[in-house]
C-alpha positions, 0 to 999 in steps of 0.5 A: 376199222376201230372207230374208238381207235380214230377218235383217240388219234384224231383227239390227240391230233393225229393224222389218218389215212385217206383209206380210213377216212373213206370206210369210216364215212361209209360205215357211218352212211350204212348205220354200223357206226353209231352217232355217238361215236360219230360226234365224238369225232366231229368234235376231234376235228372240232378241236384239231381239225384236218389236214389238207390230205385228210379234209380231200379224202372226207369230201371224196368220201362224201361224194361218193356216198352218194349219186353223181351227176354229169351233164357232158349232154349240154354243151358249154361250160356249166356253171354254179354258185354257191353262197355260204349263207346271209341275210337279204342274199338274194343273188341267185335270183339275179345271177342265175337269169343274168348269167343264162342271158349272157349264153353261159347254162346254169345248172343249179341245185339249192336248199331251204332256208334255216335259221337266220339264213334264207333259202332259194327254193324257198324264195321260189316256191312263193311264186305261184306255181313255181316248181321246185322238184325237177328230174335231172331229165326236166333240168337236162331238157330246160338247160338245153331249152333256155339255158337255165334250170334250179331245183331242189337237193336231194338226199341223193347227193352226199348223203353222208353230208346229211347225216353228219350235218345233223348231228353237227347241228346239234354237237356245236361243230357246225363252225369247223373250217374243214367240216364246212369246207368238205361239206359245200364241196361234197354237194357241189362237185356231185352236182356236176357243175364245171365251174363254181362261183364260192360267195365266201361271206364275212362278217355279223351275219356270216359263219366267218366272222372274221376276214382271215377266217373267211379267207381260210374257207375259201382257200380250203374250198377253192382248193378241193374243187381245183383237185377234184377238176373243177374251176373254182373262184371263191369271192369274199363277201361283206355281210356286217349288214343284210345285202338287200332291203328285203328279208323274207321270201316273196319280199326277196322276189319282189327286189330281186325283179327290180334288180333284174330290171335295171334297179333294186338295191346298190349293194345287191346289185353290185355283189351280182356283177361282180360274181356274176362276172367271176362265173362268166370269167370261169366259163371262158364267156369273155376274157377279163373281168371288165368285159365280163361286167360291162356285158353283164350291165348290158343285158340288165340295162336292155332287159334280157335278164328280165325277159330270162328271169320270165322264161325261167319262171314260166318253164318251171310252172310258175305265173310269170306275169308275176315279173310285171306284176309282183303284187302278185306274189304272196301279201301279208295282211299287215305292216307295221313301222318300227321307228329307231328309239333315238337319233344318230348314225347307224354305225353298227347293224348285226345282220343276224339279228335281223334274219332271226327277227324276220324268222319270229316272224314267220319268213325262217324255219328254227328246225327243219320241219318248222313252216314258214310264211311266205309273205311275211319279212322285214322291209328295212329303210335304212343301210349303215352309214345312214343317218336316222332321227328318233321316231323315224322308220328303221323298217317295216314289218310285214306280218300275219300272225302277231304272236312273235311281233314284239319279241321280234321287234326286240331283236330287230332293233338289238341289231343296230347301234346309233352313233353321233358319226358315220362308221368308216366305209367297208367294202362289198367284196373284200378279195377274189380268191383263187388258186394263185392267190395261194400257191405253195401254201400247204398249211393243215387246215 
């Protein structure tokens, strides 16, 4: 295989063959082709994209660079979620529980936070003691034990998605439909999960920035997973501003406890039932949507998800006293007010400008490597829509260091645009989309 020659074609938007595609992504994953020939082809894509043959036998490729992982042992249909990627998204905290109460095993691996996106695991490291490396034994033993279990990726799976994630991050790729589409797919199916829940999210803290782009990824995605066996619903979801009121890792705990007892933020809450329902639909748990909602309101109401949320603390190693008391979840040594500079409607937040806010001060990572605190974050006060008066409370910061504090305030409130009225009301969840949603539609992608 030529890789100068793939480049050309794909440059000039030509299709390649499943067979090419597969030796190219394993050459790559054995070092024989060089990253600058690889970002030269990343960039191809960029511009040309793939088509639906090409973008299957990518994501092939990339599962089978790597472990695949099967959990036939634990009975039921195993279920996952992904989310492509927020501000304040704190739905696995509640889902994961939440769907294991309702009898329905969850298998879930996720990853740390980067950039203005937070990151599960990092959300539960702050729980004290609480582990996030497991075997596949530990995970198998804990499913089986109390229906639940999530730990962190490994470069076991899809390494091929590693390498080429990084140097998509640093070739200005990361944005191209198919590259995302064959990514999230890749680890999720190698994963091993049966059914998978997409939370596609749209908006100003969001990779799709608009409804028909959000709307392409995830029937890209459903798509893939459908092909390669597996159930898949992908839900599109509204993040034009931050889901919950908390940014940051302990502080997301803390609200993620008070949904699962019965509070917590509308907006959150409500994004929950509604996925929440699509994984108990996908397991065949119950049989429509109201059924699947109702019981799942039930089990927040009577305190089984809670009681599951404590179970899967403790069988992880963490303190689960942490449930009753979440003055126990790591602190940070000050807060400080930031008051809106004027009066008005919220008519506009950029959601990433408040991840990257709660990143300055300590909550995101810039790189990988980078470390975080996490205690700090942004407790926000008001929601889009609300009305605020000069001088009162947008938010309070929660900080330890005060290094990054005004430029952090700077580009906390660069994210909200007062008005003399109220925007028009938008929707949490735009559309459901599955396989039938699109039937017979076979554009390139």
């Amino acid at each position: 295989m030529q890789m100068l020659d793939l480049i050309r074609r794909k440059r000039e938007g030509q299709a390649l063959a499943p067979a090419e595609i597969e030796a190219m992504i394993r050459d790559y994953t054995a070092g024989i082709i060089p990253d600058y020939q690889m970002a030269a082809f990343l960039m191809a894509v960029y511009f040309r994209g793939l088509d639906r043959e090409e973008t299957a036998a990518l994501t092939r490729a990339m599962i089978a660079s790597g472990e695949q992982i099967e959990w036939s042992s634990i009975p039921g249909v195993k279920v996952d979620k992904h989310s492509t990627g927020g501000v304040a998204d704190t739905t696995t905290l509640v889902l994961a529980p939440l769907v294991a109460a309702a009898g329905v095993p969850v298998v879930k691996m996720s990853g740390r936070g980067l950039g203005h996106t937070g990151g599960t695991i990092d959300k539960l490291e702050s729980i004290p003691g609480f582990r996030v490396q497991l075997t596949r034994e530990e995970m198998l033993r804990q499913v089986k034990e109390i229906g639940l279990a999530v730990t962190a990726t490994t470069g076991k799976l899809a390494p091929a998605d590693g390498k080429l994630y990084a140097l998509r991050d640093v070739t200005a790729t990361v944005e191209s439909i198919p590259l995302i589409a064959s990514s999230v797919m890749s680890k999720k199916i190698a994963a091993g999960a049966d059914a998978i829940v997409l939370d596609v999210k749209v908006g100003s803290g969001a990779f799709m920035p608009d409804l028909e782009s959000a709307r392409e990824l995830a029937r890209i995605m459903v798509d893939l997973g459908r092909e390669m066996g597996r159930r898949v619903v992908a839900v599109i979801t509204n993040m034009d501003e931050p889901l919950g009121m908390m940014v940051g890792n302990a502080l997301e705990v803390r609200e993620a406890i008070a949904v699962l007892s019965g509070g917590g933020p509308r907006e959150l809450r409500e994004v929950c039932l509604t996925l929440g329902s699509q994984m108990l639909l996908l397991a065949g748990a119950t049989g429509s949507d109201g059924e699947a909602r109702r019981r799942l309101e039930e089990l927040l109401a009577g305190g089984a998800a809670l009681a599951k949320f404590r179970q899967f603390i403790a069988a992880q190693g963490g303190d689960p006293a942490v449930v009753d008391r979440p003055e126990l979840l790591p602190r940070a040594m000050d807060q400080v007010t930031i008051a809106a500079p004027s009066s008005g409607y919220i008519s506009a937040v950029q959601a990433r400008l408040v991840g990257e806010a709660a990143m300055l001060l300590g909550a995101g990572r810039i790189t990988k490597e980078s470390p975080i605190d996490l205690a700090v974050g942004i407790e926000l006060k008001k929601r889009l829509g609300d009305y605020v008066n000069a001088g009162e409370p947008l938010a309070v910061f929660h900080v330890n260091d005060r290094a990054n504090l005004e430029t952090a305030r700077e580009r906390f409130l660069a994210a909200y645009i007062l008005a003399a009225e109220p925007p028009a009301p938008q929707p949490l969840v735009h559309e459901i989309v599955d396989r039938r949603s699109f039937k017979g539609n076979q554009t390139d992608i």
